[in-house]
N, C-alpha and C positions, 0 to 999 in steps of 0.2 A: 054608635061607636065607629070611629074612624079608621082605615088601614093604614098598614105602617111597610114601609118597600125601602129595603137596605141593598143599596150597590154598590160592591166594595172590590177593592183590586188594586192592583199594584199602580204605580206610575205610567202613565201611556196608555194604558188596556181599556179604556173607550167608557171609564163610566160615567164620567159628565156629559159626553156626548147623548151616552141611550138617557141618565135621567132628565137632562133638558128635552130629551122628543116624548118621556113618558110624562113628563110634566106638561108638555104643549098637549098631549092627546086628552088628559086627565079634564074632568070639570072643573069650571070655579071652584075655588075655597080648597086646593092643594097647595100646599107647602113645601116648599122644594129648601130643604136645609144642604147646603155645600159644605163639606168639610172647609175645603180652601177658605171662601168667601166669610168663613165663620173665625177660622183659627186666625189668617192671615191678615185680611183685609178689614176686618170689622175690629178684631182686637191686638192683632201684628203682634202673636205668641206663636210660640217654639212646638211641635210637636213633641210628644214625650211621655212619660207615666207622669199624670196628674198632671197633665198640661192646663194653663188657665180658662181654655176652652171649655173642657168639660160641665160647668155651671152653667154655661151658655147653653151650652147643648144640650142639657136636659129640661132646662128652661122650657127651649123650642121645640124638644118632645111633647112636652106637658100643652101648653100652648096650642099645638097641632093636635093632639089627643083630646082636648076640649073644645075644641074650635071649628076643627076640620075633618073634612071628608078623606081623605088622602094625607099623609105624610111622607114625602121623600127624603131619605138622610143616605146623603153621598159623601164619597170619600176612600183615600186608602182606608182610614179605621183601622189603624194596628190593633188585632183580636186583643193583645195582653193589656194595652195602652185604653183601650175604650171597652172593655170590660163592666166597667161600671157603670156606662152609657147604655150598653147593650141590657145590661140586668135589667136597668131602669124602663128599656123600651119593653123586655118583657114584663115587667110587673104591669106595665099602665094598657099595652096592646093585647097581651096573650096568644091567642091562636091567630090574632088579623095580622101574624108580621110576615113578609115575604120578603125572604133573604135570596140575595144573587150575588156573586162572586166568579169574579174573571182570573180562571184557573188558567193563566196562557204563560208561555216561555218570555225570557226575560228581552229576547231576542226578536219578539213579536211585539210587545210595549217599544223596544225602541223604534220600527219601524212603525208603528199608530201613532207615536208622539211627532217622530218627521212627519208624517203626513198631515195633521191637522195641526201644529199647531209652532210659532215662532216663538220662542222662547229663550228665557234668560239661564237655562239649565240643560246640559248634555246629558252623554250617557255615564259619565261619572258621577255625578250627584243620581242621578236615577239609581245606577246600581248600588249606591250609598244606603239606600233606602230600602232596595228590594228587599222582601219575606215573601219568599217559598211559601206557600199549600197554608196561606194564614187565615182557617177558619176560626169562627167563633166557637162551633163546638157543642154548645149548647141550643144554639138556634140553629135550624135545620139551612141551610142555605143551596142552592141550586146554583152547578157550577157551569159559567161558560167558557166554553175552550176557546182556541184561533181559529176553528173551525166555522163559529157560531159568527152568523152574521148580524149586523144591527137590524136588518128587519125581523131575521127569528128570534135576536133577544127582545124585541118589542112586543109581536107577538105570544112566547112564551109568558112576557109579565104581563101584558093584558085578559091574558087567558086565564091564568091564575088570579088574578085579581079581583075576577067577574064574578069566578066559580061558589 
């Protein structure tokens, strides 16, 4: 049975960056699912409750759950919005799922988002979007503050991973 590693966080707070380096460290046969790349790019739908995405995305749970050693599913993931995503990962994963969540000031994404990246979006659509403390709740998730740097969020998830 395969592991399942959720990185979820606001706009800006660095989770594509750490899961593209947990996915370069990871073996063959990881699966790296992007929110973005999924919602945007592959189906160019709306985020939202019961966005058209969601059948995709549990698709490529299932998919990576039989298939793979590793699944990464990145993204904001609004808790209430991907709910049903989440159930789905715990039904199929159970105890393999390692949730991580970047608990940082909204004030902190905007400066991570200037620094890596040129974009078609400021700090007003960002903060359009921002949700405050949006756990899931039910899945245990470990939060990284602005504190946490990307080598100890790597390390932290590789550690746990292994364990």
């Amino acid at each position: 049975m395969g592991k399942l590693i959720i990185i979820r966080g606001n706009s800006g707070s660095g989770k594509t960056t750490l899961a593209k380096e947990i996915h370069n460290r990871l073996p063959r046969n990881t699966l790296l699912i992007p929110q973005d790349t999924v919602r945007r790019d592959m189906l160019r739908v709306k985020d939202g409750k019961n966005t058209l995405g969601l059948p995709l995305f549990k698709d490529l749970l299932l998919f990576g759950y039989h298939n793979c050693d590793y699944v990464i599913l990145e993204g904001i993931l609004n808790a209430e919005w991907y709910e049903p995503l989440f159930k789905e990962a715990q039904h199929l994963f159970g105890d393999a799922i390692y949730a991580y969540y970047f608990d940082i000031p909204f004030e902190e994404t905007i400066l991570r988002h200037k620094q890596r990246h040129i974009s078609s979006f400021g700090e007003k659509q960002m903060r359009s979007w921002w949700k405050e403390k949006d756990y899931i709740g039910f899945i245990p998730e470990t939060k990284f503050s602005s504190r946490t740097s990307l080598i100890e969020e790597i390390k932290i998830i590789m550690k746990d991973i292994r364990e």
